[in-house]
N, C-alpha and C positions, 0 to 999 in steps of 0.2 A: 504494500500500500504506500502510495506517493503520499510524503508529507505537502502540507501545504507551504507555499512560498512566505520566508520570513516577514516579521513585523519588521518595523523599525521603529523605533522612538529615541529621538534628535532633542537633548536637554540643554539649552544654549542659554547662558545667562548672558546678561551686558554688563562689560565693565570689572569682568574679575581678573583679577591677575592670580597666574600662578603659583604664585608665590606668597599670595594671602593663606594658601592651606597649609595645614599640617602633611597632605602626601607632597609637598615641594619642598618640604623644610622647613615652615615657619612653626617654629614651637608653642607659638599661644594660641594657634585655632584650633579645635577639635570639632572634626567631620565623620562620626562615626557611622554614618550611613553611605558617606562616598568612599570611605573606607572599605567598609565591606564589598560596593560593586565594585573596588579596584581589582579585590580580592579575585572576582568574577573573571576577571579579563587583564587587557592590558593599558598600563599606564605607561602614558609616551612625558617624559621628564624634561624634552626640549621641543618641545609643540611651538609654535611660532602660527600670530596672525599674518597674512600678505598683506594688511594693510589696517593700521589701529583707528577705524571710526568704522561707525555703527552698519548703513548701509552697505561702502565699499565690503565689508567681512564678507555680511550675508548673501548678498550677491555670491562673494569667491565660495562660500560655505555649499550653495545651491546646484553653481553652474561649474565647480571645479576650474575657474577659469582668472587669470590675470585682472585688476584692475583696468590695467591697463590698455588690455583688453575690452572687455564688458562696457567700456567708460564710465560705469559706475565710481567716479574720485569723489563724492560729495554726498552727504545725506540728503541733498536736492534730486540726486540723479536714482532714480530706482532702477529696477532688473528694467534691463530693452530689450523693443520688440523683436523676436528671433531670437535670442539665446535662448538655449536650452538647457530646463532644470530638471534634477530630480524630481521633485513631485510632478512635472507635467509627466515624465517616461512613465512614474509608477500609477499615475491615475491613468494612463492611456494603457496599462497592464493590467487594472480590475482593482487595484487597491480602491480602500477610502482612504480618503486623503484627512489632517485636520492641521489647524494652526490654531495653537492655544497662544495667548498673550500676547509680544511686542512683534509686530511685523516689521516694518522698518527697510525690507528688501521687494516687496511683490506689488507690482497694479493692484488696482483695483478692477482691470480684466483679469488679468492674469487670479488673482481670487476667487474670483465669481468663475473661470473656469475651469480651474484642477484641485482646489478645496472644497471638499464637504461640508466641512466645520469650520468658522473663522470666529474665536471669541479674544477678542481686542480687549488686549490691559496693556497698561503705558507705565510711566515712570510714577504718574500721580494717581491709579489705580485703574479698575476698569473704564472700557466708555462708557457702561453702563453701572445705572446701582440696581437695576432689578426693581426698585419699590422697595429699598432697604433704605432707610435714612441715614442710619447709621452709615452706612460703605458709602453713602453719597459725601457725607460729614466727614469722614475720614479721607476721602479723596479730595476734597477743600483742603482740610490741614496739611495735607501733603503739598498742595500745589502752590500755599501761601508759605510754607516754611521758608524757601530763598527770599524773597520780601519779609518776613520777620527778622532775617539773621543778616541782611545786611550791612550794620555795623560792627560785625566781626572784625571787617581790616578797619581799624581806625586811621586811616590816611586823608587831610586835606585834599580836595579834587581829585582822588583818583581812588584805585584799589577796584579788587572784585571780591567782595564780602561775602556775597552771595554763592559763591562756587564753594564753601568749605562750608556752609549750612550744613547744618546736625542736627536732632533732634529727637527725643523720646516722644511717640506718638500715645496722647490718650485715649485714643479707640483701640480694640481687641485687635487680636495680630485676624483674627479671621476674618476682619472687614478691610484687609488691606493686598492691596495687589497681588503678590508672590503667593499668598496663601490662596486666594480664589482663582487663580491660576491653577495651583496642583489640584483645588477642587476639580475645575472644569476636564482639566487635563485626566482625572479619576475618572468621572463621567463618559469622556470618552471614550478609555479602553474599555469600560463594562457594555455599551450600548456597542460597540464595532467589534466584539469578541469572538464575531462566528466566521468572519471574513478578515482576510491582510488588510493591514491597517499602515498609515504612514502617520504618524503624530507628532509637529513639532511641537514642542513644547517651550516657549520663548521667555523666559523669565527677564521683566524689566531689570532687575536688580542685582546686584548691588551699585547702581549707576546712583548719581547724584538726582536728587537730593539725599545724603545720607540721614535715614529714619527708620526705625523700628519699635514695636510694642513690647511691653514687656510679657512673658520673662525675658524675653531674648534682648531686651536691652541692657540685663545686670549680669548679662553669660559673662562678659568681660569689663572688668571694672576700669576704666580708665587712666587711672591714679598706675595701675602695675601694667599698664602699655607700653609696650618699649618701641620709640621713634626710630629710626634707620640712621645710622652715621649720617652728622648734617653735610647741607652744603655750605662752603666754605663762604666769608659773605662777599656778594658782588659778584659770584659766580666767576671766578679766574677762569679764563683759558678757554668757556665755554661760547659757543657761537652766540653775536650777537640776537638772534630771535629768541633761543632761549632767556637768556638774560631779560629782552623783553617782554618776552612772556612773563616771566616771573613777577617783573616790574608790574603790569597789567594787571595779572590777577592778582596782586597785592602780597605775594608770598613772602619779602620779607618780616611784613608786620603781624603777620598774625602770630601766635604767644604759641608757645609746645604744650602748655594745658588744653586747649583749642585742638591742636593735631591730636594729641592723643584721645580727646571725644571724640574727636572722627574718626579715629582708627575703631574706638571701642563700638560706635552704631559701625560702621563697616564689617565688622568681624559679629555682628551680631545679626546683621543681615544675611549673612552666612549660613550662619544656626538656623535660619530661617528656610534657605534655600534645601540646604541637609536633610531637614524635617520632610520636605515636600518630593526629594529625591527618594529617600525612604518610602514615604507611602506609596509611588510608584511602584516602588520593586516589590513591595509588601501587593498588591494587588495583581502585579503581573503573577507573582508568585498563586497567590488565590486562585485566578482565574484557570492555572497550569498552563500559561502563557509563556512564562519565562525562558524554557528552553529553543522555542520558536521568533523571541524577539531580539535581536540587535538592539545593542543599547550605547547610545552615543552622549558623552560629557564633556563640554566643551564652552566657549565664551567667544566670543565677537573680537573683542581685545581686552587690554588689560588698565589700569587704572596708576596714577602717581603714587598714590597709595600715602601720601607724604613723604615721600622719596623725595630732592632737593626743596623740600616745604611744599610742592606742589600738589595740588588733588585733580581729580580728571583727566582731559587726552589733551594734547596738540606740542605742537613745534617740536618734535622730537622722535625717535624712534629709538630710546630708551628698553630694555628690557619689561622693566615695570608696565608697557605701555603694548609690547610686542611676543610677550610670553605668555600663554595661555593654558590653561589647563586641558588638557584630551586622555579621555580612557575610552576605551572599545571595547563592549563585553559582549557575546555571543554563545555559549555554553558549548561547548565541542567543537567551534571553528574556532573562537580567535584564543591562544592559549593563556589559562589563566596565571592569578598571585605573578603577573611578570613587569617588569618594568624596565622600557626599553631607555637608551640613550641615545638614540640616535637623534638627528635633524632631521623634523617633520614639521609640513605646513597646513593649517586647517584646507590648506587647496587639495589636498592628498587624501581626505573624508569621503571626496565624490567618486574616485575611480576604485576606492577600497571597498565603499559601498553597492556598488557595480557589480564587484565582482564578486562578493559577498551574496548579493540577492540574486546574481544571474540575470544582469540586465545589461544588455548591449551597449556599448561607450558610446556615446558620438564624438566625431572628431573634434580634435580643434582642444582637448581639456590638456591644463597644466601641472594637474599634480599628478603623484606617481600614486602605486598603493602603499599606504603603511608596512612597512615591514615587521611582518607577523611569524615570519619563519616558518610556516608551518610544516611541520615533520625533522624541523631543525635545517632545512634549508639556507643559504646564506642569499642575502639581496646586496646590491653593492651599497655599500652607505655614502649618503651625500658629503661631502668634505666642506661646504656651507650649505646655509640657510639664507633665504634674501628676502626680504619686504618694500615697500612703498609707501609714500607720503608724501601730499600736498596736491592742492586743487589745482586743475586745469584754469589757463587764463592768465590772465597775468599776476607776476608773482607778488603778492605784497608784504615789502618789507617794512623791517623793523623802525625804520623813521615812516613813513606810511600808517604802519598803524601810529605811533604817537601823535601824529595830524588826525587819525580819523577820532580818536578820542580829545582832542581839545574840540574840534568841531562837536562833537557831543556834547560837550559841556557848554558851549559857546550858544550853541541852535537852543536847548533844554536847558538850558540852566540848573544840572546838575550831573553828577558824575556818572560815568559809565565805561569802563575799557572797553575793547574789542582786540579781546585776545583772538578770537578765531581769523581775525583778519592776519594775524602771526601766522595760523596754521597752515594759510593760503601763500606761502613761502617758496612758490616754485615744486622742484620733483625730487624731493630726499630718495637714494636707493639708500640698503642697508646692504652688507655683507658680514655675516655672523657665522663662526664656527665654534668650537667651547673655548676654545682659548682667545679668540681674537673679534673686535667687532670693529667695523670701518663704516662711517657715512658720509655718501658724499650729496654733494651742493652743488647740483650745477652752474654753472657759469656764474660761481662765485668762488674768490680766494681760498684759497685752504683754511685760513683763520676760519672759515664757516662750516669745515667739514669735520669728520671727530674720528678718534682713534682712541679706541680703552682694551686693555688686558685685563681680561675680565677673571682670570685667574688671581692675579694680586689685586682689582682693583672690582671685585662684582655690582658694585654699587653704580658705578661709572662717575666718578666722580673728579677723574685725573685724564684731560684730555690730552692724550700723545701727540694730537698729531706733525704739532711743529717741533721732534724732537730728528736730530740729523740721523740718531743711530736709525730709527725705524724709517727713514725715506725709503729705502729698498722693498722696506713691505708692505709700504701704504702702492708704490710703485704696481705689485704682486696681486693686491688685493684688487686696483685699479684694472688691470688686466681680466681678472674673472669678474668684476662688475660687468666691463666690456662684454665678455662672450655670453655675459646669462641676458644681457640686453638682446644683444643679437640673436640668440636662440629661442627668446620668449617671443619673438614677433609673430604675430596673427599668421595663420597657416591657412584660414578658412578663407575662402573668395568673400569679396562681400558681397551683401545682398543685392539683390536684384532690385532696383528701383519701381514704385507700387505706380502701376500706370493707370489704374482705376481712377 
């Protein structure tokens, strides 16, 4: 008797780095429910986004395919017409399809034609409250916390106060995003339990705004938060956008009692996430599901985390920013308690998963499959890792944005940065291997591009690149930037022009 073709269920949080958990090394989070599915399968230790903001991931997460490519560079630009995603091949295979939570990558055709289910939660809860007051009331306090917290940077005319909001929420964690997520996401697997099922599961969080209810807001007490070795002040040696960024969002004012709140709702948002991972496998488990489903863990990018005082994403391709978590569990294909080291990119999810459910590639994808070894086989291992960064158009620099923020002040008469206009920095490449990371800055000086040994220096905090002994290897490194450019280029023809 033929088994039926596997589930999948794709758990993708926003904004976690990997190295917020306990299975990356950090000693104050306990994740005992992602523990155990690591248990289940395998953990990949050097997962990397192709590209750290929201849309560009999902996009590469769906279509296996370059930003670059896709043109997806900008949470403005969604999936485009013609690419081809995973859920459309598995809903045009018989699957149901579902997307629970943040979307952030798909049309609104594209929705209406290869999802069955679509229940929309955002960063400030769902779109809808149901006829709950409460979850409505909860979704206010959420959305109003960045305008309460404000005054966090205390800076005459400038500062972004707003981006390190924190807050203990006084409504029940049950009336708040992440949690009516895993609801809905429960729901689905029990009602699609007779037939393949595809289920993203998109958990807003732990993205800014940082908030949580209790108990998960006292899991971690603040006071015994340990900060990350600072950054030095003034940020020596580091490219000027940085530095303006910094400047922007106000990082060097805010106090380390302040970061360390943020770390403790951050890691408690976690606790959060854990809880709702759990009940999944607790039900896959129920249903006798578990050995039939593929189970994917995974994040979009990663977050500052208070790495150089900063929170959030932009002008950088920092690890804290580029490093993600990914485990693969599948029960007798992908082998378990294993954890791999190699250099993998969440663009490497789409063709593993391919060939995991037995579903035809179409051409034109960038990643390879995870190297799973199965039967102990060897795959060749990448010797780098590469990502992407910064919007199409023209590049806006760091005297750029300081103009577009006095004109804010000047037009409104009151303060405002416009850090993302940093982020619009031109076309950062990365080249990352375990010992070495290079980024370069196009058609700008080397002062703008960065060089860290990440073995003495994990943190990145010691930029090399203007030192004489390593010209030879920024040289080296320059070279394979070169040829992964040249070999990532579009294979596919383009489209045929719609003459209708």
């Amino acid at each position: 008797m033929n088994r039926r073709p596997p589930n999948l269920l794709v758990i993708m949080c926003d904004q976690l780095r990997a190295t917020a958990l306990g299975l990356y090394g950090n000693p104050q989070v306990r994740t005992p429910h992602l523990e155990n599915l690591a248990a289940t399968g395998t953990l990949f230790r050097h997962a990397f986004t192709p590209y750290p903001v929201c849309v560009p991931a999902r996009v590469a997460l769906w279509t296996g395919r370059w930003p670059h490519l896709t043109g997806s560079r900008t949470n403005s630009v969604l999936l485009q017409p013609g690419e081809i995603h995973l859920p459309q091949l598995l809903r045009d295979a018989g699957y149901t399809t579902g997307l629970i939570g943040k979307n952030h990558c798909f049309t609104d055709g594209d929705l209406a034609r290869y999802f069955d289910t679509y229940y929309p939660a955002g960063h400030g809860g769902p779109a809808g409250d149901g006829g709950d007051p409460e979850i409505a009331a909860a979704r206010e306090w959420v959305r109003g916390l960045e305008g309460r917290s404000a005054g966090i940077v205390r800076r005459a005319g400038g500062g972004n106060g707003a981006a390190y909001a924190a807050g203990i929420s006084p409504y029940p964690i049950e009336k708040h995003g992440t949690w009516l997520i895993g609801e809905h996401a429960d729901r689905f697997l029990r009602v699609h339990r007779d037939r393949p099922f595809c289920a993203w599961v998109s958990i807003a969080d732990p993205h800014t705004p940082y908030q949580v209810s209790e108990p998960y807001a006292s899991l971690y007490r603040s006071a015994g938060v340990q900060l990350p070795p600072p950054e030095p002040p003034g940020y020596p040696g580091k490219p000027d956008r940085l530095r303006t960024f910094a400047e922007l969002m106000g990082a060097p004012e805010v106090a380390d009692d302040h970061l360390r709140f943020v770390l403790s709702i951050y890691y408690g948002m976690i606790g959060v996430i854990d809880d709702v991972v759990g009940r999944l496998m607790r039900t896959l488990d129920e249903l006798g599901l578990r050995e039939d489903t593929i189970v994917v863990f995974t994040a979009d990018h990663g977050d500052y985390m208070t790495e150089h005082r900063l929170v959030r994403k932009g002008a950088s391709l920092h690890d804290s920013l580029v490093r993600i978590p990914l485990l693969l569990s599948f029960p007798g294909k992908v082998p378990a308690e294993t954890v791999s080291d190699d250099l993998v990119s969440l663009l490497d999810v789409f063709p593993t998963l391919t060939q995991l459910m037995h579903v035809p590639q179409p051409p034109g994808r960038s990643g390879r499959p995870l190297p799973l070894r199965p039967g102990g086989a060897e795959a060749p291992r990448r010797r780098a890792i590469f990502a992407e960064h910064g919007l199409e158009g023209m590049p806006a620099m760091p005297a750029e944005a300081r103009r577009a923020l006095d004109r804010y002040q000047t037009e409104h008469g009151r303060p405002r940065p416009a850090p993302w206009q940093v982020m619009a920095n031109g076309k950062l490449k990365m080249v990352r291997t375990h010992e070495w990371k290079y980024v370069h800055a196009p058609n700008l000086p080397d002062s703008e591009c960065e060089l860290y040994n990440l073995v003495d220096d994990p943190g990145e905090l010691v930029n090399l690149i203007d030192r004489p002994e390593h010209r030879e290897r920024v040289h080296d490194i320059r070279r394979q930037l070169l040829d992964w450019a040249i070999t990532t280029e579009d294979t596919l023809p383009p489209a045929a022009p719609n003459r209708e």
